[in-house]
C-alpha positions in Angstrom: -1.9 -12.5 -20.1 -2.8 -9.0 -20.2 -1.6 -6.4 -22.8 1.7 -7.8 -23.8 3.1 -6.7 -26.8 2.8 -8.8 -30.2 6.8 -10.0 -29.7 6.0 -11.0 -26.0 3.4 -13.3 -26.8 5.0 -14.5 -30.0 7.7 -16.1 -27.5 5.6 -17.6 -25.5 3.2 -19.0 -27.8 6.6 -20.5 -29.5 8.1 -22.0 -26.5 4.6 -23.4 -25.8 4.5 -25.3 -29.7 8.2 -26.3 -28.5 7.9 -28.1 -25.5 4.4 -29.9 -27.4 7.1 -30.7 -30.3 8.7 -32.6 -27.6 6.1 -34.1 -26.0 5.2 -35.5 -29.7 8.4 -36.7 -30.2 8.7 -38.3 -26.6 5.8 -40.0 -26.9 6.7 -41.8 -30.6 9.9 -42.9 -29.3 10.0 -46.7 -28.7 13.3 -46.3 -26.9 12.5 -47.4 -23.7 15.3 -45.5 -22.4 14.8 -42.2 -24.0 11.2 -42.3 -22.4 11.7 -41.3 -19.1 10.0 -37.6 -20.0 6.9 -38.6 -21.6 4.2 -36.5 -20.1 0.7 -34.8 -22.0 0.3 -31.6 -22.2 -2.3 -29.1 -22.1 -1.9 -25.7 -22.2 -4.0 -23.1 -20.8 -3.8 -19.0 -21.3 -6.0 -17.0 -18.8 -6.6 -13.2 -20.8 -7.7 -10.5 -18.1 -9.5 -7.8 -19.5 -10.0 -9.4 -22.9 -13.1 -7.4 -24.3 -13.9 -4.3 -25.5 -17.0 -2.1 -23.1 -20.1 -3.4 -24.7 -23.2 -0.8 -25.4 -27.0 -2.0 -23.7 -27.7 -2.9 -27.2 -25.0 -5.6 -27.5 -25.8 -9.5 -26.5 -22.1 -10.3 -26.2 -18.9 -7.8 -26.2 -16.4 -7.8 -29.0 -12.7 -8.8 -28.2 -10.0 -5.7 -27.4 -6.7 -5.6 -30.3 -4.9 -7.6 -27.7 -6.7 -10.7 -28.5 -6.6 -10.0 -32.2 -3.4 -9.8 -31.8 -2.5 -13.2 -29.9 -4.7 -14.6 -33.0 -2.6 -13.7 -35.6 0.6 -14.4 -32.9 -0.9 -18.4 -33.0 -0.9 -18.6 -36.9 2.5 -17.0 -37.3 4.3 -19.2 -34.4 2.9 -22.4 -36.1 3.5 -21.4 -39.3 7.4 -21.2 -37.9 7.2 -24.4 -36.3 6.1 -26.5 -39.0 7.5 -24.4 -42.0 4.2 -23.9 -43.9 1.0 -22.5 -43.9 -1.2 -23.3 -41.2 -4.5 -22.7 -41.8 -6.4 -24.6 -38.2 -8.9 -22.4 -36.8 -9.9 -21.7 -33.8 -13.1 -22.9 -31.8 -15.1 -20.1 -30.0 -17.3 -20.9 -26.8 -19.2 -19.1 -24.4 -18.8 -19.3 -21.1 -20.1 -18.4 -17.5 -16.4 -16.2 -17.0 -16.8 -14.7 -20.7 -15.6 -17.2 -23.8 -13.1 -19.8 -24.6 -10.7 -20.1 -28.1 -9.6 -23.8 -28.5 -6.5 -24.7 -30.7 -5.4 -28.0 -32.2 -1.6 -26.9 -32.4 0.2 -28.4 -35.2 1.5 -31.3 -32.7 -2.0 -32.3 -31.4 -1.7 -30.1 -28.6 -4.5 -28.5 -27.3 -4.3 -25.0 -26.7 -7.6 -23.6 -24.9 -7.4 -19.5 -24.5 -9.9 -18.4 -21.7 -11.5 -14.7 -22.4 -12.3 -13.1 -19.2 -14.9 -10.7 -18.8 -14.0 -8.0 -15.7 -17.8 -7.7 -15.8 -18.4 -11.4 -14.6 -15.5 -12.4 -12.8 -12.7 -11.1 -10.9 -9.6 -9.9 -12.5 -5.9 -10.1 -12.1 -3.6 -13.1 -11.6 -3.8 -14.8 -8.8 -7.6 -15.2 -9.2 -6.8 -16.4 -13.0 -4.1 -18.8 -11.0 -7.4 -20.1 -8.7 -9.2 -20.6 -11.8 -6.5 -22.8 -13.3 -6.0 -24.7 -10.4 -9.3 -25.3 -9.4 -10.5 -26.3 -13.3 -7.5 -28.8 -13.5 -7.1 -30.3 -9.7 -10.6 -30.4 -9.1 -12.6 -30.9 -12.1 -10.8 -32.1 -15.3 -8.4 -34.3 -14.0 -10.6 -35.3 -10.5 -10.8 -38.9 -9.5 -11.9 -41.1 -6.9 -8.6 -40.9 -5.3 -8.2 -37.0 -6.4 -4.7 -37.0 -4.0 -3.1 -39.8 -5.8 -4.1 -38.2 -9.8 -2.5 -34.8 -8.4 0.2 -36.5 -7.8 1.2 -37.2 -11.1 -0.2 -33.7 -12.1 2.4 -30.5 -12.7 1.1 -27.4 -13.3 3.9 -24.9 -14.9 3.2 -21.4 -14.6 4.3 -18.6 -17.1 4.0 -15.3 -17.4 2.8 -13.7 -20.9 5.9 -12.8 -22.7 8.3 -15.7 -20.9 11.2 -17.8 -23.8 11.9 -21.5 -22.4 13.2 -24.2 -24.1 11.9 -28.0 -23.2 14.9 -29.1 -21.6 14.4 -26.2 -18.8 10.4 -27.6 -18.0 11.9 -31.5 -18.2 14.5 -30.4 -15.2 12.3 -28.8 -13.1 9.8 -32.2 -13.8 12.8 -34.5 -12.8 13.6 -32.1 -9.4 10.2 -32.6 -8.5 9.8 -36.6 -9.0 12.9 -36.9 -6.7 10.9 -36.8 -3.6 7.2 -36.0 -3.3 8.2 -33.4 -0.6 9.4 -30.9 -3.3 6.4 -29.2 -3.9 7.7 -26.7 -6.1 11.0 -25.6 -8.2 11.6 -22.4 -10.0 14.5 -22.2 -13.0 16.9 -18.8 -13.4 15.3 -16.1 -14.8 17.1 -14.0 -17.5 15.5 -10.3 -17.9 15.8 -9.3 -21.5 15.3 -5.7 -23.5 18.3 -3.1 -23.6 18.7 0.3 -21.3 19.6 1.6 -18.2 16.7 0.4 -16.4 17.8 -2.8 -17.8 21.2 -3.3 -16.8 20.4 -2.3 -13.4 17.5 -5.4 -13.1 20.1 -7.8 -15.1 22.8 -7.2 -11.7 19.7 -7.4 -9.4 18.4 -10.3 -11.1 21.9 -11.9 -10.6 21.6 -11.0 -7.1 18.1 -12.2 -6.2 17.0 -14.0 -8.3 20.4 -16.3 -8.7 22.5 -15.5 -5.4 20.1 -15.5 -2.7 18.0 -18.3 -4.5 21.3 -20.5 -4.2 22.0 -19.5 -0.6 18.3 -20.5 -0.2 18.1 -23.6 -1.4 21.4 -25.0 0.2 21.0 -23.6 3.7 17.2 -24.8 3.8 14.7 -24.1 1.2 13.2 -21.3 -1.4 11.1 -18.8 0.1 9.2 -17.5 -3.8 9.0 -19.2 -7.0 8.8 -16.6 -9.3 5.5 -17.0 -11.0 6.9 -16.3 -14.8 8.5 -19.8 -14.4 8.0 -22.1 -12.0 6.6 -25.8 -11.9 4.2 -27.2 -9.0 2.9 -30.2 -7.7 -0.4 -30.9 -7.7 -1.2 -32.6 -5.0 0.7 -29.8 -3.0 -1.2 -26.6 -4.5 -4.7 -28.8 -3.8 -3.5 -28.7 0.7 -3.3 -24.9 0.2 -6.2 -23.8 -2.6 -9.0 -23.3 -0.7 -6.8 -21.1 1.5 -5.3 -18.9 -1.5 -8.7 -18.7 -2.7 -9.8 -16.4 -0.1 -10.8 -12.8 -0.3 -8.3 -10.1 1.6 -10.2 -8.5 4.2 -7.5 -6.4 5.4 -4.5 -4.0 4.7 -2.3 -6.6 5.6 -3.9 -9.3 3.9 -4.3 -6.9 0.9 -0.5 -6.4 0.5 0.3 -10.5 0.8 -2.0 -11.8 -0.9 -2.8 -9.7 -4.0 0.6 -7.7 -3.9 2.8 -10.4 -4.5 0.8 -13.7 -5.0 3.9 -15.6 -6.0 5.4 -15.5 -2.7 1.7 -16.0 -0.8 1.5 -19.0 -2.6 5.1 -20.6 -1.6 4.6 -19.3 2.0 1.2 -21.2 2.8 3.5 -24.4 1.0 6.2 -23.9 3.3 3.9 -24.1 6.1 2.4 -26.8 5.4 5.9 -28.6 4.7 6.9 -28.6 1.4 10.1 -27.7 0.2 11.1 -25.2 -2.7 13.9 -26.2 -5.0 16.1 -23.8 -7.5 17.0 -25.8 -10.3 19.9 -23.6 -12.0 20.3 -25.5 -15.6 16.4 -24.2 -16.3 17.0 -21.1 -17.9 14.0 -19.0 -18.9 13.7 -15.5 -20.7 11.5 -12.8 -19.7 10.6 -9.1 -20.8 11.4 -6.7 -17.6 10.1 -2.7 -17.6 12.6 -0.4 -19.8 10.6 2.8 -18.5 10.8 3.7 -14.6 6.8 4.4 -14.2 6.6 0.9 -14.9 9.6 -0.2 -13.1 8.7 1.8 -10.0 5.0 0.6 -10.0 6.2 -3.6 -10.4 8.8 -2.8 -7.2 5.7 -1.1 -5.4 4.1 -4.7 -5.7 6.6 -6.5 -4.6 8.6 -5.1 -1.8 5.6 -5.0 0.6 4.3 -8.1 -0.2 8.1 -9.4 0.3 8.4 -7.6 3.4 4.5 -8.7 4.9 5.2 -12.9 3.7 8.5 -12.8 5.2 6.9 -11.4 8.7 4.5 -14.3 8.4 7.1 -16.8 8.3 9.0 -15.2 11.0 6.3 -14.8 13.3 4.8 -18.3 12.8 8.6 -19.6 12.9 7.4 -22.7 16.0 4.7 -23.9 13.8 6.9 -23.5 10.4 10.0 -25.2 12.2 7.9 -28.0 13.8 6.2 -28.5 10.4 9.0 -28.1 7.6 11.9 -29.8 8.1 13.7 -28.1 5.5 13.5 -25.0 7.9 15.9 -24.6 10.6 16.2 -22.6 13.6 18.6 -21.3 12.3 17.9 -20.4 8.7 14.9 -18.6 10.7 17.9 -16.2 12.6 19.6 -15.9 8.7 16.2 -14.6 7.5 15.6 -12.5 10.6 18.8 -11.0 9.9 18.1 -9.8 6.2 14.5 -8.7 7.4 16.0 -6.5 10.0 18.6 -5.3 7.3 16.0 -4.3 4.8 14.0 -2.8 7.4 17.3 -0.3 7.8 18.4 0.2 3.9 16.4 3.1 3.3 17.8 4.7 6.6 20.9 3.7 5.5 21.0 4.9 2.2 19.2 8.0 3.4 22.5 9.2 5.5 25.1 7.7 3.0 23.5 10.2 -0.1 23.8 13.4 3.0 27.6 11.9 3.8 28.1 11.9 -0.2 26.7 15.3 -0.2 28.5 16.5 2.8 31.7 15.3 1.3 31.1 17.3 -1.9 29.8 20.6 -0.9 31.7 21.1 2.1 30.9 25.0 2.1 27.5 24.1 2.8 26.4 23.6 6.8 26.0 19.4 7.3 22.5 20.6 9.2 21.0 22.5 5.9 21.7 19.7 3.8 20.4 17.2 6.1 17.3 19.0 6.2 17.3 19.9 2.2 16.8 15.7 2.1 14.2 15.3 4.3 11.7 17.6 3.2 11.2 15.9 -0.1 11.7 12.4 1.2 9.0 13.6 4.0 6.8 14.9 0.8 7.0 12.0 -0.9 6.0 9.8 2.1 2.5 12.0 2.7 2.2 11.7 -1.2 2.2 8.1 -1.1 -0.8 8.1 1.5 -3.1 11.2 -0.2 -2.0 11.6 -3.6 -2.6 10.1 -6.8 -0.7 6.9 -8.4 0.2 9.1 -11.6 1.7 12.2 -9.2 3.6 9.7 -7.0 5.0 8.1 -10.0 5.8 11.7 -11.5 7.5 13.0 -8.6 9.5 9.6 -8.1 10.9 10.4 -11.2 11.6 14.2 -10.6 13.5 12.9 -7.4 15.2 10.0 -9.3 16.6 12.4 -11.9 17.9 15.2 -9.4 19.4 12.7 -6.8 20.8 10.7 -9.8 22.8 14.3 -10.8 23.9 14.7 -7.1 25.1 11.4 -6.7 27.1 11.7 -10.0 29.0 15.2 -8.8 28.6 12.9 -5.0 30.8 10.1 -6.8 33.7 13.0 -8.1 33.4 14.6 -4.6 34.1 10.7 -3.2 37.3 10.7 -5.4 38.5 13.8 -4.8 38.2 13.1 -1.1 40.5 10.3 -1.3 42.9 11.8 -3.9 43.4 14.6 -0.9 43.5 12.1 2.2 45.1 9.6 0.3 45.9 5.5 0.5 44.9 4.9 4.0 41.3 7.0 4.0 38.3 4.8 4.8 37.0 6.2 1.1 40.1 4.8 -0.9 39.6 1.4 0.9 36.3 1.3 -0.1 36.8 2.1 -3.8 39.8 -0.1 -4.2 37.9 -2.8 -2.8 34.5 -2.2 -4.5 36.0 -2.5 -8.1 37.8 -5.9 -8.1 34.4 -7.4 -6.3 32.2 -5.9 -8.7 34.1 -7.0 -11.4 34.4 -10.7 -10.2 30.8 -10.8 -9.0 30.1 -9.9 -13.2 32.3 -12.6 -14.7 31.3 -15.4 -12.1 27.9 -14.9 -12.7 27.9 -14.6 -16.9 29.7 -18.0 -17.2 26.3 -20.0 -18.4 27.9 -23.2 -17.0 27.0 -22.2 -13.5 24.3 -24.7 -11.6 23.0 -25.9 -8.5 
C-alpha cells in the first residue's frame, strides 16, 4: 500500500476477511470431501511511506492520514463481515523497518500491518515484495528441510485497492498443486472506475491482459503475472530471491528491475524453468488511473521495463530454451515478432496520423505537415531526457488534446475520402472491416463464461 483512497483499501481489507471466512469455514468442515482447500492464512500489508516527517525533538514519528485511515477501514470491513460492532484493537510494535499493527480479524486471522519508515529502509514495492518473501520463506516458516516447507507455502500478492472473491485464490491454489513445475498463475484482471481513460484500459485490458495472456499460456507459457493478483510457489520464488534482491547498478538494470518488478520477477522464474499459468475463472477487480498524469506516468513504468525483460529473454533464448521446456524455439520467433512490432508502432503510428492528416487537409503541402509532426514529437523526445517529470507530463497532455482534435476532423476526412472514391478504396475496406471486428472482439470478450 501506499496512498490509496479510503474505498480502495476498504476492498481489499474485505476480500482479505472473505477469503479468512473461508478458510474458517474449510477448516470446521468434517466433510472429508469438501476439504480439499483447507489452507492457513496470514495476511501481511507492507505501507511505504507510512509516517509523518518527525522534528529532532521527536523519539518516534507519528503515522500520515493514510494509516488512520486503513484503521478505521479495518473496524468498518469487520463490522460488515460479522454484522456488529467490533471493537478488537490493534497491537502496536516497534521495529528495526519502523512499526508493526497486529489484528485478530473476526475469523482468527491474523492480520499484521508493517509501517515502513523511508528513513530506515528502502521504499517502493519490490523491496516491500523482498521483505515479504524473505520474512516468510526464510524466517517464519524456515525448516530443516526449508525446500520441502516452501513447497507447501503460496504467497498471493495484491495490490492495495484489488476486490477477489475466495473461489478466484482457491483456483489459482489448485493450478499450482497440479504439477510442482507451475511456479506461478495469475487470474483476469477487471479495471474498474468510469471515464474515457477508462474505457480505453477496459479494451486494453481485454487485449493484454486476457488475449495475449491466453495465446501465452497455450502456445508455451506466461511471460508477467501481474503483481495486483497473482499466486506463487514458494519454493520457486526462494531459487530466484537472492537474485531479485539485488541493487540496479545500471540504466538497464534500473528500468527491469525497479520499472516493472512484476515482469523481473517471472523472467528470472522462467529462466530457471518454471512455468506461468493464466487461470481465466479467477476474476479479480482493481482501481486503474481516471486522470492521464497518472495514466501516462504508470505506462512510463511499464513499457520499458516490458520492452528491457522481453530483450533479456530473447537474448538469453539457448539458455531459456535448454532450461524451460515450456519454451519453444518457436514461441521465441512469436515473441521476436511482437518485439520487433512494438519496436515499429510509434513509427507506425507516427506516418498513419501525417496520412490522416494528408487525407484531410489536402490544400496543405504533405512536406509542411510532415515536418509540423516532427518538431513537437522531436521536442518532446529532448524533454523526456532534460526536462522535468511535471513539464513532460504537462506537455503530453497539451499534445494528447491537440492530436486527439486532429484525429477527430482526421476520422471525417477518412470518411469523406471514401464517400468520394467509393466501395473499392483501400479506406472503405478498412472501415467496413474494422466495425464488425470491433464489435465481435466486445461481445466475445464480455460473456463472463469465457475460461482457459
Amino acid at each position: 500500500m501506499w496512498h490509496e483512497e479510503d474505498y480502495e483499501m476498504l476492498q481489499l481489507i474485505k476480500s482479505i476477511m472473505s477469503l479468512g471466512k473461508r478458510h474458517s469455514e474449510n477448516k470446521d468442515n468434517t466433510d472429508e470431501t469438501k476439504n480439499a482447500d483447507i489452507f492457513t492464512l496470514q495476511a501481511n500489508i507492507f505501507f511505504d511511506e507510512a509516517f509523518i516527517e518527525k522534528d529532532d525533538a521527536e523519539e518516534h514519528p507519528n503515522i500520515n492520514h493514510y494509516v488512520e485511515t486503513f484503521i478505521k477501514m479495518v473496524k468498518k470491513a469487520a463490522e460488515e463481515l460479522i454484522g456488529e460492532n467490533y471493537n478488537e484493537d490493534y497491537v502496536k510494535k516497534l521495529t528495526p523497518y519502523g512499526s508493526r499493527l497486529e489484528w485478530t480479524l473476526p475469523c482468527k486471522n491474523k492480520l499484521h500491518v508493517h509501517l515502513k519508515d523511508t528513513n530506515k529502509i528502502r521504499y517502493k514495492k519490490r523491496w516491500s515484495q523482498v521483505m515479504y518473501m524473505r520474512y516468510i520463506l526464510k524466517y517464519q516458516y524456515k525448516q530443516p528441510h526449508s525446500k520441502f516447507a516452501a513447497e507447501n507455502i503460496y504467497i498471493l500478492a495484491l495490490d492495495g485497492d484489488v476486490k477477489f472473491e475466495p473461489e478466484a485464490v482457491l483456483s489459482l491454489m489448485q493450478r499450482l498443486k497440479k504439477s510442482k513445475t507451475i511456479g506461478a498463475a495469475c487470474g483476469r484482471i477487471h479495471p474498474k472506475r468510469a471515464g474515457p481513460m477508462v474505457w480505453y484500459q477496459q479494451f486494453e485490458y481485454a487485449i493484454s491482459h486476457w488475449l495475449q495472456k491466453v495465446t501465452e499460456h497455450v502456445t508455451g507459457c506466461v511471460l508477467c503475472t501481474p503483481g495486483c493478483f497473482s499466486l506463487f510457489r514458494g519454493s520457486s520464488i526462494l531459487k530466484v530471491l537472492d537474485t531479485y534482491s539485488e541493487v540496479a547498478t545500471k540504466p538497464r538494470h534500473y528500468l527491469q528491475y525497479d520499472q516493472g518488478e512484476d515482469r523481473w520477477l517471472c523472467t528470472l522464474l522462467l529462466k530457471n524453468g518454471m512455468k506461468i499459468e493464466y487461470t481465466a475463472e479467477s476474476d479479480a477487480y482493481t482501481f486503474v488511473p481516471e486522470g492521464f498524469y497518472k495514466f501516462y506516468n504508470q505506462r512510463r513504468r511499464w513499457t520499458p521495463s516490458t520492452i528491457a525483460n522481453i530483450l533479456d529473454l530473447l537474448i538469453s533464448w539457448k539458455e531459456i530454451t535448454e532450461e524451460n521446456n515450456n519454451i519453444s524455439v518457436l514461441y521465441i520467433c512469436y515473441h521476436l515478432c511482437l518485439f520487433v512490432s512494438t519496436l515499429l508502432t510509434p513509427g507506425t503510428i507516427f506516418m498513419l496520423i501525417v496520412g490522416a492528416i494528408i487525407v484531410s487537409f489536402q490544400w496543405i503541402h504533405s512536406l509542411i505537415i510532415l515536418i509540423l509532426n516532427i518538431i513537437p514529437v522531436s521536442a518532446f523526445m529532448l524533454m523526456c531526457v532534460y526536462a522535468s517529470t511535471q513539464k513532460q507530463l504537462q506537455f503530453a497532455a497539451i499534445l494528447s488534446c491537440i492530436y486527439g482534435i486532429i484525429m477527430l476532423i482526421g476520422l471525417i476526412g477518412v470518411v469523406r475520402d471514401a464517400v468520394d472514391i467509393g466501395f473499392c478504396s483501400i479506406t472503405t475496406i478498412f472501415i467496413i472491416y474494422l466495425k464488425p471486428v470491433f464489435s465481435l472482439f466486445q461481445l466475445f470478450f464480455t460473456q463472463r463464461n469465457f475460461s482457459v
